[in-house]
C-alpha positions in Angstrom: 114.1 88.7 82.0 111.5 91.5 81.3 112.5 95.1 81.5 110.8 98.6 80.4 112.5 101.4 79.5 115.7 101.4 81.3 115.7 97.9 82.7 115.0 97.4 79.1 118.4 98.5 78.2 119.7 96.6 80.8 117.9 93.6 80.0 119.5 93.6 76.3 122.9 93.9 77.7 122.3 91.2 80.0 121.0 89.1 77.2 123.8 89.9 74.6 126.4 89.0 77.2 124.2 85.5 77.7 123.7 85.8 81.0 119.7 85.3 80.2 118.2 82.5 77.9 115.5 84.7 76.9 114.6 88.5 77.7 112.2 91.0 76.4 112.7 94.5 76.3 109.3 97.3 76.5 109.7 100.6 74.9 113.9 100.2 75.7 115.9 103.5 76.7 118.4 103.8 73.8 122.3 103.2 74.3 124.3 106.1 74.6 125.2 108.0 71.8 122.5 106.2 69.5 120.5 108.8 67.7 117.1 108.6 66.2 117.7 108.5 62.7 115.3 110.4 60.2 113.6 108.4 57.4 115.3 111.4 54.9 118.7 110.2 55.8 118.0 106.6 54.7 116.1 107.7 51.4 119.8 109.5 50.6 121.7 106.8 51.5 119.9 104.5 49.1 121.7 104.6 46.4 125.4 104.0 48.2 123.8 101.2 50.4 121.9 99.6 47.3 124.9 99.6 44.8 128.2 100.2 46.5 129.9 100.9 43.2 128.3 104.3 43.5 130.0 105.3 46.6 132.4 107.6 44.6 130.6 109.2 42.4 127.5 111.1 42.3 124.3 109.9 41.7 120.7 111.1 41.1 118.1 110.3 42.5 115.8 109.4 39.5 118.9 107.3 38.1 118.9 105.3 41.5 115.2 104.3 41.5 115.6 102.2 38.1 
């Protein structure tokens, strides 16, 4: 199953409900409510998702690169 854009989305579903053995999606339309995230947001979340014994407390961002 090949789909572009839109049939790419629907080619995804298709596959991740099995109903295709194989499928490849071209320049797929995003699911609803899925947001392009910015690379900033994942730069500040480095240091929660790399130690999660920092997820209360505040850390910076010099102490989270070493």
């Amino acid at each position: 199953m090949i789909g572009h854009s839109f049939g790419g989305l629907l080619a995804q579903i298709l596959a991740g409900r099995g109903l295709a053995a194989a499928s490849v999606a071209i320049a797929p339309a995003p699911f609803r409510g899925v947001l392009p995230l910015p690379v900033s947001a994942l730069l500040s979340s480095r240091p929660v998702l790399g130690n999660p014994a920092n997820r209360s407390r505040a850390v910076s961002r010099a102490a989270a690169t070493h």
